[in-house]
N, C-alpha and C positions, 0 to 999 in steps of 0.2 A: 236257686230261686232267681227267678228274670226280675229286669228292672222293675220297680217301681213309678214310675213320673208322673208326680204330683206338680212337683214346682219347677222340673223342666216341661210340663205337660205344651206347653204352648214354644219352647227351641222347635225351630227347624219348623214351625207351622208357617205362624205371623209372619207378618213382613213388619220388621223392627222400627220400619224409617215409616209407616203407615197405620195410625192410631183407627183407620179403620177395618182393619183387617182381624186387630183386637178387641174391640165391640163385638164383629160377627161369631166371633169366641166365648162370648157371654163377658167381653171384657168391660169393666164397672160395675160391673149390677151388685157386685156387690157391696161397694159404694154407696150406690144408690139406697141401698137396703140399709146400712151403718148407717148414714144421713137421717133417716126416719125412727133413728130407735135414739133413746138418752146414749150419751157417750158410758154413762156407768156399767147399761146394759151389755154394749159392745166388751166393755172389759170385760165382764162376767163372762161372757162367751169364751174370749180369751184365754181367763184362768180357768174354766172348765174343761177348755179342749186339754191340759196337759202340753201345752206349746212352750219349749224349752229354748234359750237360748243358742243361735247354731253357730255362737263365731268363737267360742271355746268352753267358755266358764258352765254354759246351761243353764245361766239363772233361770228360773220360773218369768217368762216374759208377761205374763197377765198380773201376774204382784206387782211386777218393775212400772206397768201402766200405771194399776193400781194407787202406787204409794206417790206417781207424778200428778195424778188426777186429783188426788185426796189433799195432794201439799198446795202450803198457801203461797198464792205468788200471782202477781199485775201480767203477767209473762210468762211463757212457759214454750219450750221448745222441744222439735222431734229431730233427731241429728240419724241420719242413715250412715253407720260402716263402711263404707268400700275403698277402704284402705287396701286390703288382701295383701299383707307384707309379710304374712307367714312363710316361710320356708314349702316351697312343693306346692302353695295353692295356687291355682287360678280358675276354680268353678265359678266365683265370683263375677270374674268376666267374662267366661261362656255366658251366666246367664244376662248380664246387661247388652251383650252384644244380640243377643238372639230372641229380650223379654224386658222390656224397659218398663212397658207397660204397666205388668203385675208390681214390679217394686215401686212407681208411682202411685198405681191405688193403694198399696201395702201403707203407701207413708201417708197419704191422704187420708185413710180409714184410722191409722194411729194419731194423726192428727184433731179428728172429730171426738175421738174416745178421751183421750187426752188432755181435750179444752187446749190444745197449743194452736198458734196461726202462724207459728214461722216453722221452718224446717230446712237442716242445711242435709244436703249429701257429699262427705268426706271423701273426696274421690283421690284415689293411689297417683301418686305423679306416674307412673307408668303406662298409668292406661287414660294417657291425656288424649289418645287419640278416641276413646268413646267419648270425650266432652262434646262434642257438634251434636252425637245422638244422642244422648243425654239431653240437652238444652232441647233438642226438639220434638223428643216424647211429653218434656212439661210444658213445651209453649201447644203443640195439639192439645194435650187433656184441656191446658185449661184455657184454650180457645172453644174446646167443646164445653165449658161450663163447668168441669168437674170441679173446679180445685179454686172456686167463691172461697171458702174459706181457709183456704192454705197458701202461702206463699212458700214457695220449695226454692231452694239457693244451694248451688254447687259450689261448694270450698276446694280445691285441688293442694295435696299435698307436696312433700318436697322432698320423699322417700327414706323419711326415718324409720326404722323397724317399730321402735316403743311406741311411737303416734296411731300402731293398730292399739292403744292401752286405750281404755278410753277417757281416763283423766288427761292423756298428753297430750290426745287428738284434743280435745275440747281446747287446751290451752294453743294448741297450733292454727283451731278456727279464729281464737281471740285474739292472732297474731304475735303470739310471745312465742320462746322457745320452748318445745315440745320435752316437759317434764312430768312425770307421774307426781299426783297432788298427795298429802297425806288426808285418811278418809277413815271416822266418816270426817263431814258428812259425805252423803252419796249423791249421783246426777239427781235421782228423783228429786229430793226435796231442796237439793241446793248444785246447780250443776252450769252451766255453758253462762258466762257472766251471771254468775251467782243465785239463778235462774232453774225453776223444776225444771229437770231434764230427761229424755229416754233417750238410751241410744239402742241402737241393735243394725245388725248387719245385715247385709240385703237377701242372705237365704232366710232369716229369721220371718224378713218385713215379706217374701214372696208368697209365705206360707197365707199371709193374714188374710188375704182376697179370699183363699180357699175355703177357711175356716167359716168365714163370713157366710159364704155362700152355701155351703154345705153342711156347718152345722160342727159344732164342740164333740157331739157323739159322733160322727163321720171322722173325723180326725182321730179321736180316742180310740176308735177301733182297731188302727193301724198301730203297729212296735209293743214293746214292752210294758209291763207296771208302770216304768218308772220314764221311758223314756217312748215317748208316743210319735208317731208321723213316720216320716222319712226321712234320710240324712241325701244330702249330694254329696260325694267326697271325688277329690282330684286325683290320679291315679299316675303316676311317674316311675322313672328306675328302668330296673331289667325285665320288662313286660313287652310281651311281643304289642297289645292293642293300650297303649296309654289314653287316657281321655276322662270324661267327667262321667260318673254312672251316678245315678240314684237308686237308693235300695230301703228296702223300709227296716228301720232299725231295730236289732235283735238279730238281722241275717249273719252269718259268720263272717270274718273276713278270710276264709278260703274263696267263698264265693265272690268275693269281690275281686281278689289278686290274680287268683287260679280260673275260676270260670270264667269270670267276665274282662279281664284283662291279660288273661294265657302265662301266667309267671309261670316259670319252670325251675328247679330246683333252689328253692327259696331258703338261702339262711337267715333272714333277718326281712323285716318289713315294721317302718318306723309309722306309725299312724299318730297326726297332729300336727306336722311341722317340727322344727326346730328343737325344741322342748318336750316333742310329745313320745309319747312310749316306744318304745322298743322291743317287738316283740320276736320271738325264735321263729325257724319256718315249721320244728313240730309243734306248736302251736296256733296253727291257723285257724284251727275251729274256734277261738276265742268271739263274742259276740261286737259286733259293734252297739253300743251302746253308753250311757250314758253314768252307767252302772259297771263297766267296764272299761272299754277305750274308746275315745270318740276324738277331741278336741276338735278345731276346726276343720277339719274336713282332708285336710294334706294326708297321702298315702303315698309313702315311696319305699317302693319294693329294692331289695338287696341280692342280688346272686350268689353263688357258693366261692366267686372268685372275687369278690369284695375284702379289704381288710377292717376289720370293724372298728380296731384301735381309732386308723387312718379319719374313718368318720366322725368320730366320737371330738377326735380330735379336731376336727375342720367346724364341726357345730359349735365346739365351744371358744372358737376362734371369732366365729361372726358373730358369737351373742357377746365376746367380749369388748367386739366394736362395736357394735349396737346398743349396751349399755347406755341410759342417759346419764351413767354417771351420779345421779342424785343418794343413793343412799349404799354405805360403803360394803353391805353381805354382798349385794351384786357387780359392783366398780370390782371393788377389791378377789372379790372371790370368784369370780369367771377369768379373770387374768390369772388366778393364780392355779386354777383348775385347767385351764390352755396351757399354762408352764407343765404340767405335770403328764399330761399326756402327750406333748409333745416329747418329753426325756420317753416315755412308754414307746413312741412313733420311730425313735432312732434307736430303741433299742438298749436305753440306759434308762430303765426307767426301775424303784428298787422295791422292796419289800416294803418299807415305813409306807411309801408314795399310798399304798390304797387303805393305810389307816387313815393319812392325810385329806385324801378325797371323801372318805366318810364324814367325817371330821366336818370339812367345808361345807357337804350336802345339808348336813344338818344345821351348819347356823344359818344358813343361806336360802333352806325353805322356811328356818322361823323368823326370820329376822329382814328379809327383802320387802320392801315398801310395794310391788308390784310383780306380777306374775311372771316377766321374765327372770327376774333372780331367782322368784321361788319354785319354779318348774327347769329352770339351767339347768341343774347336777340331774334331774330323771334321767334323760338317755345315756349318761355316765353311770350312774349305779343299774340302771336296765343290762348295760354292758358287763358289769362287772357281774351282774346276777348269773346272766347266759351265756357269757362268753369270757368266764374267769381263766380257760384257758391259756387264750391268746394272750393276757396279763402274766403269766406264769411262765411261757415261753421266754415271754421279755425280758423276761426278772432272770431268765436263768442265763441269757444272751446276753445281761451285763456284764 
């Protein structure tokens, strides 16, 4: 299946640094069209397209409006993602670099649905060098008029991994250290200085212009039951063409690795980042989906001369500095899950060790305050699912 581009539709057209080159694209209009209708209606729109969240979790983004619009509150704000601190992503920055535009109306149009007039955009300390374009796609719109009733504000990060959570980002805009909060309650009805809140990530907010424009049924048409539109995903590893593809979701990820990126003898291809699945290379026809594997968009392929221990091992090494430390399944249990597979990595690793790792997975996906403890142990037990082998070797090399 060939790309799909929705929400890169405008990379590689516009000229990024030139808000009128995005006009001539039909850029705002959909705006303009949100503007004239009640903010309730715009959500309705929303929750009917089936528009899911694209920066892992997949909430239902037209509920999360929803339940911001409906909460009571003097204040209310829209907070834009572009953190991208996952492991393997950077679609995120292809598309600010290439499409500033569409993610300014995206927040502008969640702005009006919303009833909020402030909006920050969370921008990744590594990609300080888009702040100049950034600042000057929201100073054109809203010298062209668009953005009367939004004020949009860029917060720059300071490249913590959990500040992509979106309770530690919010506490990172407030100026405190960046800690996941315990919840509920949640952003909607109690979120950024105690304030109804949405967040979502800039593929989520690039989609909204479309939808607007085109219509809940135009959107719904595209993916799965359950998982509608298109995905972008980041494409890295042992791929002769790396780079950012969009595909409409349901496609396989053979066609993603294999077709459109040229992998070639693939053992292992990790989709989501850091945390995220792990799946065999005889299983490439698995769907990308929401229903399936999806998470934020990171895709890094693995060749046949890779050792899987080795990575299992190095993943659970960075989430166990990346930990913010606040709640002890994750402090505790990703340092002691890195201990274990490191004895696996030299080869002294024993028999008990992968009751031990079960053991951990499970207090650590029930009992983690936040998504990186409770998604850590996946590409550990994905390992141990499909490649119990290489564990067994080890075991017997002690």
């Amino acid at each position: 299946m060939p790309e799909k581009r929705v929400v890169l539709a405008n990379c590689g057209v516009i000229d990024p640094e030139d808000v009128a080159s995005y006009i001539e694209r039909d850029g705002f209009k959909a705006l303009k069209k949100a503007l004239k209708l009640p903010g309730e209606q715009v959500v309705e729109e929303i929750k009917a397209s089936g528009l899911r969240g694209r920066g892992g979790a997949g909430f239902p983004c037209g509920l999360k409006w929803d339940l911001a619009r409906k909460a009571q509150g003097d204040e209310k704000y829209v907070i834009c993602n572009a953190d991208e601190g996952e492991v393997g992503t950077f679609k995120d920055r292809y598309i600010l670099e290439n499409d500033p535009f569409s993610l300014v109306e995206g927040i502008a149009i969640a702005g009006h649905a919303t009833g909020a007039n402030k909006a920050y955009i969370y921008l990744r300390a590594e990609y300080h060098f888009l702040l100049d374009l950034l600042e000057k796609a929201i100073a054109q719109a809203k010298k062209k008029g668009f953005l009367k009733h939004l004020d949009i504000e860029i917060r720059q990060g300071a490249g913590a991994y959990v500040c992509g959570e979106e309770s530690a980002l919010m506490d990172s805009i407030e100026g405190k250290r960046g800690e996941v909060r315990y919840r509920p309650p949640f952003p909607p009805t109690k979120g950024l200085w105690g304030k109804p809140t949405i967040i979502n990530n800039v593929e989520t907010l690039m989609n909204i212009p479309r939808i607007v424009l085109k219509g809940a049924k135009w959107f719904g048409g595209m993916g799965t039951e359950r998982s509608k539109g298109t995905k972008v995903f980041s494409v890295s590893g042992d791929v002769a063409k790396p780079g950012v593809y969009e595909l409409v979701l349901g496609s396989s990820l053979k066609e993603l690795v294999e077709d459109l990126a040229l992998a070639k003898k693939v053992q292992a291809v990790q989709v989501g980042g850091a945390t995220g699945r792990i799946i065999p290379g005889d299983m490439l026809d698995t769907p990308l989906s929401f229903e399936t594997i999806l998470g934020a968009g990171a895709v890094t392929v693995f060749n046949e001369s890779r050792d899987m221990i080795d990575i299992v091992h190095r993943t659970l090494e960075f989430l166990a500095e990346e930990s913010c430390g606040k709640c002890a399944p994750c402090r505790e249990g990703t340092e002691a899950m890195a201990g274990i597979l490191e004895r696996f990595s030299k080869g002294e690793g024993l028999e008990k060790d992968i009751t031990v790792l079960g053991e951990l997975a499970d207090t650590m996906m029930l009992a983690s305050m936040c998504g990186l403890g409770q998604a850590a142990p996946i590409p550990v037990m994905d390992s141990l699912q499909h490649f119990r082998g290489a564990y067994d070797n080890r075991i017997r090399q002690s």
